[in-house]
N, C-alpha and C positions, 0 to 999 in steps of 0.2 A: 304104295307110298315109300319115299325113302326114310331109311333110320335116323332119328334125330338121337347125335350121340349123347351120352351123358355129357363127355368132356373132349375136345377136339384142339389140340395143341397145334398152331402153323408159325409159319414168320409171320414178322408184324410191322419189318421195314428192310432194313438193309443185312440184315442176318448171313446171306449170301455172299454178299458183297466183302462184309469183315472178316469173315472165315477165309477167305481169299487170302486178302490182306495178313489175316495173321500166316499164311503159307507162303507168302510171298515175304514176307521178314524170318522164316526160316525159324521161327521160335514158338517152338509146339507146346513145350512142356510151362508149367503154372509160372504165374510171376508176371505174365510179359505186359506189354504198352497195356492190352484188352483188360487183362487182371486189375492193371491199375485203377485202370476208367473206370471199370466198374465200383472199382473200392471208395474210388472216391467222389464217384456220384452218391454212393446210398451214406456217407459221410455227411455229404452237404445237407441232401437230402432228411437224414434224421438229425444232426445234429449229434453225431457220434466221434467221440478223437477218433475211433480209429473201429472200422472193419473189414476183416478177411473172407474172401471166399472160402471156401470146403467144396470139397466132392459133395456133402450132402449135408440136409439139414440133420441125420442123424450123428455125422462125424462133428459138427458143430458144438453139437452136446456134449460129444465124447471127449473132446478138446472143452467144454466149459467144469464138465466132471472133474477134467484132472486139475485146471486151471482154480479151483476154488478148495482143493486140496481132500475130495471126500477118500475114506481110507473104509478097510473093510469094517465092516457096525455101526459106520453112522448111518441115519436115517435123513430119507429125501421126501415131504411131501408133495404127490402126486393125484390130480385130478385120474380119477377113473376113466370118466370119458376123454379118450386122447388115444393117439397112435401110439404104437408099442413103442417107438423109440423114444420119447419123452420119459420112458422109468428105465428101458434097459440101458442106455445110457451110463446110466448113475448105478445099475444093479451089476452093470460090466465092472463096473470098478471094486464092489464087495457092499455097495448100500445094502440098506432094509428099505424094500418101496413101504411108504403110507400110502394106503389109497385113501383119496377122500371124495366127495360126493360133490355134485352139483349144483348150483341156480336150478327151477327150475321156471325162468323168466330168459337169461340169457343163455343157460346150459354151461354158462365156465362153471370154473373153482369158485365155492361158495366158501367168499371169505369170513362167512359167521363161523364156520365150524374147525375153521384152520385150526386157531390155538388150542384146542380143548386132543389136539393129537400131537403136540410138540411133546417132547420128552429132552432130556439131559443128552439125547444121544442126537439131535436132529440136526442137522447141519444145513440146509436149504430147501425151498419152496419154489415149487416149479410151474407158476400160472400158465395158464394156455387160452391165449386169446380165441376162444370159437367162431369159427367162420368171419374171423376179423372184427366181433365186437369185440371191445377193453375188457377185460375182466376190473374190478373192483381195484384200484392199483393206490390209490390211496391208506385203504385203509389196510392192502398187505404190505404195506413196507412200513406202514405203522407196525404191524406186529412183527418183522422183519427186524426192525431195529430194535425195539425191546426187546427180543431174543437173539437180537447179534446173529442173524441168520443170514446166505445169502440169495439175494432172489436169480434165479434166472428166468428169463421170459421164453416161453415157446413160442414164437411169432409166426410160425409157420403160413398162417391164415392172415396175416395180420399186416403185412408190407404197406406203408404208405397209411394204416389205420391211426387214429388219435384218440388220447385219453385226455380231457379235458385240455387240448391242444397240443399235449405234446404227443410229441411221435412214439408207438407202438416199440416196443424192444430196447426202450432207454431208460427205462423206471429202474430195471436190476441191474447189477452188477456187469451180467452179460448177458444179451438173448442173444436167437437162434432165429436166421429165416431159413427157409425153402423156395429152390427152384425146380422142385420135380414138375414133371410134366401138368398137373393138374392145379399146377398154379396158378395165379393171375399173369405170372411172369417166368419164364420156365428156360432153362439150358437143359431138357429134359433128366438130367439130373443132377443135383447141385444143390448150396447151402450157402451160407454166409454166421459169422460169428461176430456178432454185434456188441465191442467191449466199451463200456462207458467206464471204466477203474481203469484210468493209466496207469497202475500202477503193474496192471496185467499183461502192456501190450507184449514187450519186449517178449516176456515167457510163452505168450501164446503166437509168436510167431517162431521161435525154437521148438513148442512143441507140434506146430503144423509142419514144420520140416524136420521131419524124422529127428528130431531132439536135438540138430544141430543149431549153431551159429551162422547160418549160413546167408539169411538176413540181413546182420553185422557186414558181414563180409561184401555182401554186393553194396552195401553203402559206405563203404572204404574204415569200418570201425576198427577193422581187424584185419591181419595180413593173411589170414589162411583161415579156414573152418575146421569144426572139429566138432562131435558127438559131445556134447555137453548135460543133457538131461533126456530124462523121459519123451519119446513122440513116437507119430507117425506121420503118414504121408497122406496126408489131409490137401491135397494142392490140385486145382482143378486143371484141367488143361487150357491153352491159351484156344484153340479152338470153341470148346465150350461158354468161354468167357466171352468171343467173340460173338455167338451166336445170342447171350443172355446182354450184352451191351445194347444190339441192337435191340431187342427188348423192351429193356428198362428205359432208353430216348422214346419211345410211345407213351411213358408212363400215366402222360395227361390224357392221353387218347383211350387207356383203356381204361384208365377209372371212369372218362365220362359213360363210356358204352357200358362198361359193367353195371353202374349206376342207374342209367336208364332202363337196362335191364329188369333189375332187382326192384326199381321203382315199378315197373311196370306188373313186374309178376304182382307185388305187393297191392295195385290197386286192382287187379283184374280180380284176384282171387280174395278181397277183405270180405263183402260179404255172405260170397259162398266159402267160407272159411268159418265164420261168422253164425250161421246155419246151420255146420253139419259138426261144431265142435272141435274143430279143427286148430292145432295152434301154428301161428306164422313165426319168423323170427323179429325178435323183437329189439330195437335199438333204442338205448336208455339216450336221451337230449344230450349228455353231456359227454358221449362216445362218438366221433366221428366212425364209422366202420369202414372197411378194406373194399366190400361187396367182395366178397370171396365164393359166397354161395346162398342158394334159396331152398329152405326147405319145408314141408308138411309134417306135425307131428299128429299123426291122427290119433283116433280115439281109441281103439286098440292093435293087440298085434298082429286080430285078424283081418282089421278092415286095412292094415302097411300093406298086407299079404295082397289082399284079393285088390288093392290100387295099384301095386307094380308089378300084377299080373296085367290086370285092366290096362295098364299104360303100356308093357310089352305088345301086348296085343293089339294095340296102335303103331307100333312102330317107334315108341318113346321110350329112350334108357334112361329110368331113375334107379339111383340105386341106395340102399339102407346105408348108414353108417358105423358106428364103431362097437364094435363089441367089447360091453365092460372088460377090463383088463383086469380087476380082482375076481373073474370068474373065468377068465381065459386059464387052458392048462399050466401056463408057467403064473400066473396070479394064485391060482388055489396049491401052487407048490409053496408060495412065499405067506397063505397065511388068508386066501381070497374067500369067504364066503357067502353067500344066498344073504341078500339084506342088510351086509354091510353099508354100500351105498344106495340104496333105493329110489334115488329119484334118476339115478345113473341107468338104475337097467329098468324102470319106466320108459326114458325115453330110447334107450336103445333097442324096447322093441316097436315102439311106435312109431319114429323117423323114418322119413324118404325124402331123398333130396332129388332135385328135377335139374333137368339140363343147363347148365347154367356155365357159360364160356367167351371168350372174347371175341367169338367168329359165328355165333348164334344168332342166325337173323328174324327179322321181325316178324317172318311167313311162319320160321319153326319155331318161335315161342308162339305164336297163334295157335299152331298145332296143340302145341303143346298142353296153355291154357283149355283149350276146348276138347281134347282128351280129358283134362281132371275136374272137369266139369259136366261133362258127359257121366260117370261115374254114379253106377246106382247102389246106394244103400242097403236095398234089402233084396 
């Protein structure tokens, strides 16, 4: 039997055709027609004045870090479970990460426990939408505002997701998407910086061009550019832009299949789930979700163990998720230890996620289903 991958990145329509196009206009470097398109679809699209591509969703951060002004000693709270760039980011600049713990319903940032780690020194709160549900967004920008903090959103997972209707990445100040390869929507690698405070744009398009004016300048502001602040070179290429344009125009086509998907795993596997104590992911009524991913949190570390050995040995790639970041080596350098967040490294030993992608057909999730159901207990 062939491998059914975890995650299998292709084109999804004209992707070919526009990388052409952008070779044929002779404009490789970031900025170009492609750039724009893009920018100003996921504008429309969230209802955002104004967002920029990045090389990555980690540069994204690193441009929302310096844009929100953190300096070396303040502190940034940060969900535990989350990809390392969500705190190095902010630790790049001279933060203190907070780690803080999770739901362990949704697996976000459990906004019960936010306030009780703010301190005099805290300077923003860095929700992360898991696997494209909302985290709690109401009630952190309540606490966001009574401590004049500001939020950024990691939306990584989250593209095209809702919180109680509005779009995913506009509740803070500024969020952060992703188009790495394993996303819903991929330039294989790539980002976007999603600024809802006009009051940001200006500065964060100087500091995505090496700290110049150089923005000004192509829109006739200024006669000449010139080095004017802090940056780097946060600019994707027009190529990349072209291949993530044609992308994003499926956007309807692949939330339905991802949905279908996700739907599908969800009814196949509810009551053998059900049965063997098994938890599914769980979407609260008032969250639309991204369908970004489907996962099993089993019952413990050793029954993840011996399911994605069982499911190798079908020919099926699931694979665990994230390793606590307050017990990773650069976490326990910053202060990480055993039981700080505990519902964080429950489920980070007990998660596996199953194949789950925009080009998964219905034969290899069958597979798939009937591999983790096949699956003997004792």
């Amino acid at each position: 039997m062939a491998l059914i991958p975890f995650n299998r990145a292709r084109p999804l329509g004209r992707e070919f055709e526009y990388i052409q196009t952008a070779i044929d206009n002779m404009h490789l470097a970031g900025d170009g027609p492609f750039t724009k398109r893009c920018s100003e679809l996921l504008e429309r699209a969230l209802g955002s004045p104004r967002v920029l591509l990045t090389t990555s969703c980690t540069h994204a951060l690193e441009l929302a870090a310096m844009l929100i002004g953190i300096q070396p000693g303040d502190e940034v709270i940060v969900p535990s479970f989350t990809f390392v760039s969500t705190a190095s980011a902010f630790h790049l600049r001279g933060a203190r990460i907070t780690f803080a713990d999770i739901r362990s319903d949704t697996l976000n940032l459990d906004e019960r426990l936010v306030e009780r780690l703010i301190t005099p020194r805290t300077r923003a709160i860095v929700p992360v939408h898991y696997g494209g549900v909302a985290c709690e967004m109401d009630a952190l920008a309540d606490i966001a505002a009574r401590h004049s903090l500001s939020i950024v959103e990691d939306n990584a997972h989250g593209l095209f997701g809702r919180y109680r209707g509005r779009a995913l990445g506009t509740f803070g100040r500024l969020g952060v998407q992703s188009f790495h390869e394993t996303k819903n929507y991929t330039s294989g690698e790539g980002g976007a910086l999603v600024i809802n405070d006009p009051s940001l744009v200006e500065r964060a398009e100087i500091i995505r061009e090496k700290g110049t004016n150089r923005s000004r300048f192509f829109r006739g502001q200024v006669d000449k550019y010139t080095w004017v602040d802090e940056g780097s070179s946060y600019l994707p290429s027009e190529i990349l832009a072209a291949f993530l344009f044609a992308q994003l125009e499926q956007r309807e086509a692949v939330q339905a299949r991802r949905k279908e998907l996700w739907d599908h795993y969800r009814a196949e596997l509810h009551d053998w789930s059900s049965m063997n104590r098994v938890q599914l992911p769980l979407v609260p009524a008032h969250c639309d979700q991204a369908y970004h991913l489907f996962y099993l949190a089993m019952p413990s570390l050793d029954l993840r163990q011996r399911m994605l050995a069982h499911l190798k040995e079908r020919n099926v790639s699931a694979v665990f998720h994230y390793v606590p970041l307050h017990l990773s080596a650069m976490g326990r350098q910053l202060g990480g230890v055993e039981g700080m967040c505990p519902v964080t490294e429950d489920f980070s030993d007990r998660l596996l996620r199953l194949p789950f992608h925009n080009t998964l057909s219905d034969e290899e999730q069958a597979r798939v289903i009937d591999a983790v159901k096949s699956f003997k207990w004792n």
